[in-house]
Each structure stands twice: as C-alpha cells, then as structure tokens.
LOMAR-813366 format. One record per residue: x negated, y, z negated of N, C-alpha, C, O in turn; residue in three letters. Coordinates in steps of 0.1 Angstrom, whole numbers, plus 5000, padded with zeros to 4 digits. Example, Ala and Ser with C-alpha at 12.3 -4.5 7.8 and 13.67 -1.06 7.14 Angstrom:
% LOMAR-813366
BALUM	nu	nv	nw	cau	cav	caw	cu	cv	cw	ou	ov	ow	residu
BALUM	4868	4943	4922	4877	4955	4922	4868	4967	4922	4858	4967	4915	ALA
BALUM	4872	4978	4929	4863	4989	4929	4871	5000	4921	4866	5011	4920	SER
//
This chain:
% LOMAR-813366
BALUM	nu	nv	nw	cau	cav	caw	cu	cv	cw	ou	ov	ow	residu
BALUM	4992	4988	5000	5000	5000	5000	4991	5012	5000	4981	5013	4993	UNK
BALUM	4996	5022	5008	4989	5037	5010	4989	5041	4996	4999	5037	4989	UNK
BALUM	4977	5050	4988	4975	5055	4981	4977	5071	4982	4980	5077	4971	UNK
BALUM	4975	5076	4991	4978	5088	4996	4995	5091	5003	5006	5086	5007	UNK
BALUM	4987	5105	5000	4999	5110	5013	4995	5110	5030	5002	5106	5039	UNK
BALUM	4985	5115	5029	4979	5112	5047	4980	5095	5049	4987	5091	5058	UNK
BALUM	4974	5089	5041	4971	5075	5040	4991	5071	5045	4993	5067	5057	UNK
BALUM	5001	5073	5037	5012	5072	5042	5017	5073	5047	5024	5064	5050	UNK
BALUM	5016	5088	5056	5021	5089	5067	5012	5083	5076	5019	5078	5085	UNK
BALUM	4997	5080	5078	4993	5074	5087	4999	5061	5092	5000	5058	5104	UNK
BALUM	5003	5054	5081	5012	5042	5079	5018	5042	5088	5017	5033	5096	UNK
BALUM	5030	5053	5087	5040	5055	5092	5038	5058	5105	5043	5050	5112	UNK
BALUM	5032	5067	5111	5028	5070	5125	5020	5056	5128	5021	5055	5141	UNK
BALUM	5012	5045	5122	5004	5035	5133	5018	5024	5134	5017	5017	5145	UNK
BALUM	5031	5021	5126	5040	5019	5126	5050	5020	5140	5056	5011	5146	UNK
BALUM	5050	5036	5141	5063	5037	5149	5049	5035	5162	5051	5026	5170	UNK
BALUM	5037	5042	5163	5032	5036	5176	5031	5020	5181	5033	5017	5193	UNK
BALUM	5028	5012	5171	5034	5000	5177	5038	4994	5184	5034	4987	5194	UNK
BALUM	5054	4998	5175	5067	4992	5181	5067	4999	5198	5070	4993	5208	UNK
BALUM	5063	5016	5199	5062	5016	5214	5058	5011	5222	5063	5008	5233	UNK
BALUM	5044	5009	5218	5032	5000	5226	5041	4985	5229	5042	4982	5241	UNK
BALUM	5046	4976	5220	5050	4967	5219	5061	4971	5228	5062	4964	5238	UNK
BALUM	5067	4978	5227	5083	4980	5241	5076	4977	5255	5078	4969	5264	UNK
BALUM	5069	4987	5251	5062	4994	5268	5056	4978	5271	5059	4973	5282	UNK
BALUM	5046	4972	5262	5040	4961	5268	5049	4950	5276	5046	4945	5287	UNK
BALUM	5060	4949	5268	5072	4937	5270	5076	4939	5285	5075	4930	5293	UNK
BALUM	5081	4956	5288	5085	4959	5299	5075	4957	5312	5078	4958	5324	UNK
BALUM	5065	4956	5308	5055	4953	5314	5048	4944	5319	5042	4944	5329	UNK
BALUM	5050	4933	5310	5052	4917	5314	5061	4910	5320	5060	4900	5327	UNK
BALUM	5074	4916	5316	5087	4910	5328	5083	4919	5339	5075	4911	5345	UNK
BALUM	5082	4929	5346	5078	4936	5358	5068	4930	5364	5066	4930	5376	UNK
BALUM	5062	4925	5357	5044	4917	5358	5052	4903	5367	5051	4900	5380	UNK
BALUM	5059	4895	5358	5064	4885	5361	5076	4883	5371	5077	4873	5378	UNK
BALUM	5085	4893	5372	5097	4895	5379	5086	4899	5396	5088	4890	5404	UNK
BALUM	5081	4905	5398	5070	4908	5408	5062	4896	5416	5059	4895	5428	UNK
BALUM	5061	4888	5406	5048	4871	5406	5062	4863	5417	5063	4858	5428	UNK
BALUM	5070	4866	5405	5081	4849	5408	5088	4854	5424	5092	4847	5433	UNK
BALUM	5087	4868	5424	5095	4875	5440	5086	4873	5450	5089	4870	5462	UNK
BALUM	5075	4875	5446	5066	4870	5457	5059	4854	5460	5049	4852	5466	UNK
BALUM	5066	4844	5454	5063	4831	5453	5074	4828	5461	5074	4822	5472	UNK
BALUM	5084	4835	5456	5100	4832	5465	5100	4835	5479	5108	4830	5487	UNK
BALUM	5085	4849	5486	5093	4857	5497	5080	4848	5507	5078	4850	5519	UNK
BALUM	5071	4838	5497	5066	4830	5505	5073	4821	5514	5072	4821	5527	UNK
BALUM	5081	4813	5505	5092	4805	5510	5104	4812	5518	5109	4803	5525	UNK
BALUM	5109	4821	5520	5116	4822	5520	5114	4838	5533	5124	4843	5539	UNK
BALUM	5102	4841	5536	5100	4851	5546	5103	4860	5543	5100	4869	5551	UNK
BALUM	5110	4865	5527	5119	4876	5530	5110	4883	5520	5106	4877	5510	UNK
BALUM	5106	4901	5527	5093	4902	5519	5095	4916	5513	5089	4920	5503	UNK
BALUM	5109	4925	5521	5116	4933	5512	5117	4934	5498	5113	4944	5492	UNK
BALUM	5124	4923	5491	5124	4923	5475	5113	4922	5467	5113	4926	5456	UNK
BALUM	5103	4915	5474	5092	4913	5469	5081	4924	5470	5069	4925	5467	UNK
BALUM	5089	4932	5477	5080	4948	5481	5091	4956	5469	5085	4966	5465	UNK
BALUM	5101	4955	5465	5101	4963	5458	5101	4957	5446	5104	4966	5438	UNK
BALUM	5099	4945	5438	5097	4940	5426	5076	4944	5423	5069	4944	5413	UNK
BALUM	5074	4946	5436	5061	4952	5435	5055	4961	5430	5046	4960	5420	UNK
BALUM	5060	4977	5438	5062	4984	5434	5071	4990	5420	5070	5000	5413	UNK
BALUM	5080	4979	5419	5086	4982	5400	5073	4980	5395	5067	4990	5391	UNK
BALUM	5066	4968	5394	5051	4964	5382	5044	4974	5386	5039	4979	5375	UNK
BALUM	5040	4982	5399	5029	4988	5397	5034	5001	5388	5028	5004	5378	UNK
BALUM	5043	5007	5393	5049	5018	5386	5048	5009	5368	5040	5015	5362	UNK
BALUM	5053	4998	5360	5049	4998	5348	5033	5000	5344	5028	5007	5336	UNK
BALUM	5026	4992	5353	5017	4990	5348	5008	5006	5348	4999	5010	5340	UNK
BALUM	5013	5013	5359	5008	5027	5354	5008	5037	5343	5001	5045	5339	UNK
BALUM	5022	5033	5341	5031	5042	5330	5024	5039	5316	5020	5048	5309	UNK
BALUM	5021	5020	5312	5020	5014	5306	5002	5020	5299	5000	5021	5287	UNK
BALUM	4991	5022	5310	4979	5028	5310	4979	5040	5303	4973	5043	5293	UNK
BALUM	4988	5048	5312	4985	5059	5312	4995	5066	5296	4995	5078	5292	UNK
BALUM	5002	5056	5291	5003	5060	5273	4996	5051	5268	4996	5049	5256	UNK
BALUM	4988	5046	5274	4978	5040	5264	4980	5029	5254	4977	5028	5242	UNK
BALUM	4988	5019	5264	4993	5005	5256	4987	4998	5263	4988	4987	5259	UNK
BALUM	4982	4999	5271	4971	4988	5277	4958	4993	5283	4961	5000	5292	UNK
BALUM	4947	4993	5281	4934	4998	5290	4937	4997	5303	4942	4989	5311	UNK
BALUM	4934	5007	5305	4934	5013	5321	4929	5002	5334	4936	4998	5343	UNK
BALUM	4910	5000	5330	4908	4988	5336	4919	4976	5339	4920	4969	5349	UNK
BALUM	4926	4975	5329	4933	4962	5326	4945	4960	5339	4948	4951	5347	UNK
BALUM	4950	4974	5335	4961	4979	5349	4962	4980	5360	4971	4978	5368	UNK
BALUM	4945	4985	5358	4939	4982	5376	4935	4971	5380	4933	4970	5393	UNK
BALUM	4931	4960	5373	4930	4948	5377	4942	4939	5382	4941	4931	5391	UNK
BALUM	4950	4940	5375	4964	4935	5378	4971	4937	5391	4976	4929	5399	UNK
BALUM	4971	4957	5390	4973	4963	5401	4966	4957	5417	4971	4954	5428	UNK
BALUM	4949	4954	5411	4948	4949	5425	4952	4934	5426	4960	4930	5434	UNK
BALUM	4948	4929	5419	4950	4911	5422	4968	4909	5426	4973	4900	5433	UNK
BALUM	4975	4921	5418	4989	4918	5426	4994	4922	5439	5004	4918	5445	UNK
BALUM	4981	4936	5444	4985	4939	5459	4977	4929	5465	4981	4928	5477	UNK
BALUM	4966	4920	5461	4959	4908	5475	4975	4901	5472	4983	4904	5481	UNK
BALUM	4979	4895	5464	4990	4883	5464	4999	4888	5473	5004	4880	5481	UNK
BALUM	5003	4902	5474	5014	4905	5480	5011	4908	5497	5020	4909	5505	UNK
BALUM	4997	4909	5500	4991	4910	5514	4993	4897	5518	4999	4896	5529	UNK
BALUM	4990	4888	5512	4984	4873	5515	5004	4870	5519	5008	4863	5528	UNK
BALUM	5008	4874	5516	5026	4868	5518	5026	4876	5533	5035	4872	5541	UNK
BALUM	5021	4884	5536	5029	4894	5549	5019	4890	5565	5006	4891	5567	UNK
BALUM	5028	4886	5572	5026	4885	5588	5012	4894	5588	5012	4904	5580	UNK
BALUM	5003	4892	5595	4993	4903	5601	4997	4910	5614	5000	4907	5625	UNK
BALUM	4993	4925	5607	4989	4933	5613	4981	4933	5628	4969	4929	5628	UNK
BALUM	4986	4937	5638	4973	4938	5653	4971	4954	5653	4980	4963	5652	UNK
BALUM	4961	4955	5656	4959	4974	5655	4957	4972	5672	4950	4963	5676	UNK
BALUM	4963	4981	5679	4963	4978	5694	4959	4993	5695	4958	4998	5706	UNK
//
C-alpha cells in the first residue's frame, strides 16, 4: 500500500493507464487476427476486397496502438510489415507495361 500521497495517486494514474493500454491492446489483437483469418479466407476464396479492408482496420490499430504508447513502435512496424508481405503474397501480379 502507498504510503504517500504522490505514491497514491501514482497508484491510481499506473491503474487507470493499464486498463487503457490493456483495451487498446485487445483491440489490437482482434484487428491483428480479424485481418490474418481474412486474408487466409481471400486465399481460397479470390476475394481480396475484404481482406483489403480487414487490413487496413489492423494497420490503422496497430498505429493508433504505437503511437499511445501501448505497444513499441518497432513492434507495430513489424507487424505492419510482415502483414502487408502476407497480404501481397494473396494478390494477382502486377505487369508494368
């Protein structure tokens, strides 16, 4: 138990940061995952729309998620890329004529 008053409230503010970090993370892992399972689906399935936008939902968390500082930045950007190769690897190629 805090002996102080700073000591208390620090309590209280490493408390309520948490539970944010802990929201934001959650939202962050289903986006993460809702993104993974869409693009496993638009393998099979050709259809590469939904999986273009379950994409872009994760990158948009995973930025949001960084940039309040609930996950390292590196961490974001690694994700970020390893989820845009997965999501190249699913799409017809490109001919540059």
């Amino acid at each position: 138990m805090a002996n102080t008053k700073t000591a208390t409230k620090r309590a209280r503010q490493a408390l309520k940061r948490q539970t944010q970090n802990q929201s934001i993370r959650s939202k962050t892992r289903s986006a993460l995952k809702n993104a993974l399972d869409s693009i496993k689906d638009s393998i099979k399935t050709k259809n590469t729309t939904q999986s273009q936008e379950a994409y872009s939902h994760a990158v948009k968390a995973l930025s949001k998620a960084a940039s309040k500082g609930a996950i390292p930045k590196r961490r974001a950007a690694r994700k970020m890329s390893r989820l845009t190769l997965l999501l190249k690897k699913t799409q017809p190629m490109s001919k540059n004529v």
